[in-house]
C-alpha positions as CSV (number, residue, x, y, z in Angstrom):
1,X,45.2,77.4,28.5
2,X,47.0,75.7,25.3
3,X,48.4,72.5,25.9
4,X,48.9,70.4,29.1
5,X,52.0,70.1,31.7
6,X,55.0,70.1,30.4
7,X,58.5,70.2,32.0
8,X,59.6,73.6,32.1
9,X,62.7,75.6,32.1
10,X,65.6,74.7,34.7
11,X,66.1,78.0,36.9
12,X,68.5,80.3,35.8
13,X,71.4,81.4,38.9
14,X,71.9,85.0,38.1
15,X,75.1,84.9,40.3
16,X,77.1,82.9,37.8
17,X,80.9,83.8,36.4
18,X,79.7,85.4,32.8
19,X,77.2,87.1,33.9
20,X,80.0,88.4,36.7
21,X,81.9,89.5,33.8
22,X,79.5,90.9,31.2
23,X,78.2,94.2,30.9
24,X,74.8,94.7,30.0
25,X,75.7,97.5,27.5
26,X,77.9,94.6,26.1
27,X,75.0,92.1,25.7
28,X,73.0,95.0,24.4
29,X,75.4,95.8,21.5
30,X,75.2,91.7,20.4
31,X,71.2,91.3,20.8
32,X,71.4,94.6,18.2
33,X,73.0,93.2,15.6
34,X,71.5,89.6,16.3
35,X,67.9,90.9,15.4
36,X,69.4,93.0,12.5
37,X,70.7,90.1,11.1
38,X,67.7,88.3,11.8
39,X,66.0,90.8,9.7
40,X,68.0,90.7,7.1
41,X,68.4,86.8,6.8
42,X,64.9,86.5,6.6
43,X,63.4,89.2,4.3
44,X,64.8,87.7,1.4
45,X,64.0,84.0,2.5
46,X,60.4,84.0,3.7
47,X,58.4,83.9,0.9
48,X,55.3,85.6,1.9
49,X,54.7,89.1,2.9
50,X,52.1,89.0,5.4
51,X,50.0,86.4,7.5
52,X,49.7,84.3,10.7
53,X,52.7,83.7,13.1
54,X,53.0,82.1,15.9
55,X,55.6,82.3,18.0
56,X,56.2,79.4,20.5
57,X,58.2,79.7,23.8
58,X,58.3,83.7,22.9
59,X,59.3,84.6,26.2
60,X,59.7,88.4,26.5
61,X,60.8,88.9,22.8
62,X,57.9,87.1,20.7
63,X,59.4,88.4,17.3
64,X,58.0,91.6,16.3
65,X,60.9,92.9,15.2
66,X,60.6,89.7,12.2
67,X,57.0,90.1,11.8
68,X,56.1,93.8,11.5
69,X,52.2,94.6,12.3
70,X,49.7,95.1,10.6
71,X,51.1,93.0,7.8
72,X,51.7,89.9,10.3
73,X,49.1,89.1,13.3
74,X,51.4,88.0,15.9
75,X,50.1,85.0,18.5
76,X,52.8,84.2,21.3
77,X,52.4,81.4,23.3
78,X,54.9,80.7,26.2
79,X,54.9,78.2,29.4
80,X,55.1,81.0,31.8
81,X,52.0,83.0,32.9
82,X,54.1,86.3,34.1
83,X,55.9,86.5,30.2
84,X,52.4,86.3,28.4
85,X,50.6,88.4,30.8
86,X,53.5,90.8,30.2
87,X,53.3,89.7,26.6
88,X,49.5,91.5,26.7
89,X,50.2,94.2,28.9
90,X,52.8,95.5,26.8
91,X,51.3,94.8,23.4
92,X,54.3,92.8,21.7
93,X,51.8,90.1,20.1
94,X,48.0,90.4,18.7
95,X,47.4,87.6,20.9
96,X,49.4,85.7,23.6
97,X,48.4,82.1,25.9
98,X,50.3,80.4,28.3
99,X,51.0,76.7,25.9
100,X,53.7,74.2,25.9
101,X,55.7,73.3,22.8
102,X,55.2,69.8,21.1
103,X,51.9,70.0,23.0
104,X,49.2,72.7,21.7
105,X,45.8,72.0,20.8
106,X,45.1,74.4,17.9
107,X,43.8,73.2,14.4
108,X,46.1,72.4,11.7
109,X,47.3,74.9,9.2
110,X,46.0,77.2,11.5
111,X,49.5,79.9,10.6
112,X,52.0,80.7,7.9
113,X,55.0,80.9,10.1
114,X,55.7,79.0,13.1
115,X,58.7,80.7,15.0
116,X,61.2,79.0,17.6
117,X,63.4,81.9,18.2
118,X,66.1,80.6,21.0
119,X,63.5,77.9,22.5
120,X,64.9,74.6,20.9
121,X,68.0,74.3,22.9
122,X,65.9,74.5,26.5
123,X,63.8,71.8,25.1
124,X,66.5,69.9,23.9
125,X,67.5,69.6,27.8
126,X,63.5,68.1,28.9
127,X,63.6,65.6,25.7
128,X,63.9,65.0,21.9
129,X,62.6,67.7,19.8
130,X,60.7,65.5,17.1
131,X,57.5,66.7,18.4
132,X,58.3,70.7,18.1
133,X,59.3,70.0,14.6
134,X,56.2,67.8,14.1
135,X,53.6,70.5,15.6
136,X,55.2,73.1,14.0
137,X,54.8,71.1,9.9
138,X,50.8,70.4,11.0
139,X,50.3,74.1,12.1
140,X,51.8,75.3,8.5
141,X,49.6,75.9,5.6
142,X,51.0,75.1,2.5
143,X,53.9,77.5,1.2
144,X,54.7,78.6,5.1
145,X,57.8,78.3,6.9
146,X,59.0,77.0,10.3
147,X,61.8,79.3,11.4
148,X,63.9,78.6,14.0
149,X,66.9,80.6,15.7
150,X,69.6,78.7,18.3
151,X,72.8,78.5,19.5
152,X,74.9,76.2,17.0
153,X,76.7,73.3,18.9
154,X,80.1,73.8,16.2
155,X,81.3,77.0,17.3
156,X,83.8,77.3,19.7
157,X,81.5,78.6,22.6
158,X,79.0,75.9,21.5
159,X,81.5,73.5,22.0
160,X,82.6,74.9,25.3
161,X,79.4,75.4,26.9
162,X,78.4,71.5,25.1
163,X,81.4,70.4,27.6
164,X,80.2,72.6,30.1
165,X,77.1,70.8,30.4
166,X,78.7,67.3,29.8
167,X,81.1,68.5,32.7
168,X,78.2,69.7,35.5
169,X,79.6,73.3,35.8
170,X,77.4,75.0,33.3
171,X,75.5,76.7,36.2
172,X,78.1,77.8,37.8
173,X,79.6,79.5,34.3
174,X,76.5,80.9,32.8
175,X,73.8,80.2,35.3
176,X,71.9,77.5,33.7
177,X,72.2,73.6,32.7
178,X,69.8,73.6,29.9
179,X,71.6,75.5,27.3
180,X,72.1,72.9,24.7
181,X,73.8,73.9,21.6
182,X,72.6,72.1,18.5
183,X,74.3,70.9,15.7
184,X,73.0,72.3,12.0
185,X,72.9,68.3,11.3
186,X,70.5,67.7,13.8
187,X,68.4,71.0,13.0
188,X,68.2,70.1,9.5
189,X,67.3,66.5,10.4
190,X,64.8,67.2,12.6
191,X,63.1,69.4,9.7
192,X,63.5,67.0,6.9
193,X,61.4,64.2,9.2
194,X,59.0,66.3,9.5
195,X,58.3,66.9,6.1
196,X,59.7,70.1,5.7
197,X,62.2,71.4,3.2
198,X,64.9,73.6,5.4
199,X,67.9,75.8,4.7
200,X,70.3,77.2,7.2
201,X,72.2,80.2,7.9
202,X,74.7,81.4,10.5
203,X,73.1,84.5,12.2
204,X,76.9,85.8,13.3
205,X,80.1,84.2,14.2
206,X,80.4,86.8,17.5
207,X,79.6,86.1,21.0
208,X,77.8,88.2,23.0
209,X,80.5,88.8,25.7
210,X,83.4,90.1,23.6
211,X,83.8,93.9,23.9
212,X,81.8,96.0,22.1
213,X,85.1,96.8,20.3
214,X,85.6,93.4,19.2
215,X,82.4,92.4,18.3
216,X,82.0,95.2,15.7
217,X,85.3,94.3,14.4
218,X,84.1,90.4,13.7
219,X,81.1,91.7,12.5
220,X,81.6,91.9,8.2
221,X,82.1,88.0,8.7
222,X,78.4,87.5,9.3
223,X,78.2,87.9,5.5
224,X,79.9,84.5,5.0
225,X,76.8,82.9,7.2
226,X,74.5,83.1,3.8
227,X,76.7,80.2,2.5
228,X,75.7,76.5,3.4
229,X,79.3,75.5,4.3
230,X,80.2,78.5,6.2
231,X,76.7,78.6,7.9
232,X,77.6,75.1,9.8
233,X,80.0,77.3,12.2
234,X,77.8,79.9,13.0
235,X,77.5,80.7,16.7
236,X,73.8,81.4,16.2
237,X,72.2,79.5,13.7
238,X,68.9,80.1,11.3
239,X,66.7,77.4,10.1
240,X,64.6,78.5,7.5
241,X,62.0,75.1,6.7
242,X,59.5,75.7,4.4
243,X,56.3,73.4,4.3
244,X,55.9,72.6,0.6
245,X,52.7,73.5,-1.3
C-alpha cells in the first residue's frame, strides 16, 4: 500500500432528487463531450508526447482516454481497494495501488504528468489542498505538468450546489456533502505556491442534467473556455500547471 490513512470520501445517497430526475443516457451524453473536450484542451497544451502519469484518486476513470498507451504508462492510485482492483482487472492503467493524496511515498520526479481529474473538490471537503498541490510539484520532473479537472465554484450550479452545502441539503439534492466547487483563484493559487506555473481553461459551460437537446445546443460556447477571462465561469474547469525546467 502507498501512503497511510487518510479520511476518505463521505458516502454518496443514491436516492437523492437529481439523480431522481436524471437520465443516465442524459449524464452519458455530458461525460461524452466532457472527455472530448478534455482531449482537445489538452493536446495542444501538454508539452510532451509520451511518459509517466500518474493518476491520483482515479476512481473508475484513471484517464486513458488523456494518456493513450503505449505512448503514456498509466499508474492509478485510488483510496478504495474495489476501484483499483477493478482498475487491474479491467486493464485501464499499466499499474494501479490503493494510496491517499497528499500522502504517497514514491520518489520525487518519479512522473511527467500528475493528474487530479475530479478528485480536488472531495478533498477540499476532508481539508486544505496545499499538500495535493505540493506532492504533485515533487513527483514532476522538470518540463511536466500537474493537470487537474473540477467543478468551478463561479458557475451557476457551482454556486448553487456551494449554497447547497453551506445550507446542509446537499445530500438530499445530489446525494453527497463533499462536492465542493472551487474557485479558478484558488486553483491557480494553490499551483503558484507550489512552484508551479498554471493556466486554466473552462472544460464546458453545460451541466450534465440539461437535456440532451439542450446540452448540444450550448455546446459551440465551450470554444470561449480557451480564453483566460471567459475560462473563470466554466462549470468544469482545467488547470494545466506546468513544473518549470
Amino acid at each position: 500500500m502507498i501512503g497511510s490513512e487518510h479520511a476518505r470520501a463521505a458516502p454518496h445517497d443514491p436516492d437523492n432528487l437529481l439523480d431522481r430526475l436524471s437520465r443516465p443516457s442524459t449524464l452519458e451524453v455530458h461525460y461524452g463531450h466532457v472527455m472530448e473536450r478534455e482531449q482537445r484542451l489538452l493536446a495542444g497544451r501538454l508539452g510532451i508526447a509520451g511518459g509517466d502519469v500518474l493518476s491520483v484518486g482515479a476512481g473508475w476513470h484513471p484517464g486513458r482516454h488523456l494518456f493513450p498507451a503505449p505512448a503514456f504508462r498509466l499508474v492509478a492510485v485510488d483510496s478504495n481497494p474495489e476501484r483499483v482492483a477493478g482498475i487491474v482487472k479491467t486493464g485501464r492503467a499499466d499499474e494501479a495501488h490503493v494510496g491517499y493524496a497528499g500522502r504517497l511515498g514514491m520518489p520525487p520526479a518519479s512522473f511527467d504528468v500528475v493528474l487530479y481529474r475530479l478528485v480536488l473538490h472531495h478533498i477540499a471537503y476532508q481539508g486544505p489542498l496545499a499538500p495535493c498541490f505540493a506532492e504533485g510539484a515533487r513527483l514532476l520532473r522538470p518540463g511536466g505538468a500537474l493537470i487537474a479537472v473540477e467543478p468551478g465554484l463561479w458557475h451557476p450550479v457551482g454556486l448553487g450546489l456551494a449554497l447547497a452545502n453551506r445550507a446542509g441539503a446537499a445530500t438530499a439534492i445530489h446525494g453527497t456533502p463533499d462536492d465542493i466547487p472551487l474557485s479558478p483563484q484558488r486553483l491557480l493559487s494553490e499551483a503558484r505556491a507550489a512552484g508551479l506555473a498554471p493556466e486554466l481553461f473552462a472544460v464546458t459551460y453545460t451541466w450534465r442534467r440539461l437535456t440532451p437537446q439542450l446540452q448540444r445546443v450550448l455546446a459551440p460556447l465551450d470554444a470561449l473556455g480557451s480564453r483566460p477571462r471567459a475560462a473563470l465561469l466554466g462549470h468544469t474547469l482545467m488547470l494545466v500547471a506546468h513544473k518549470r525546467r
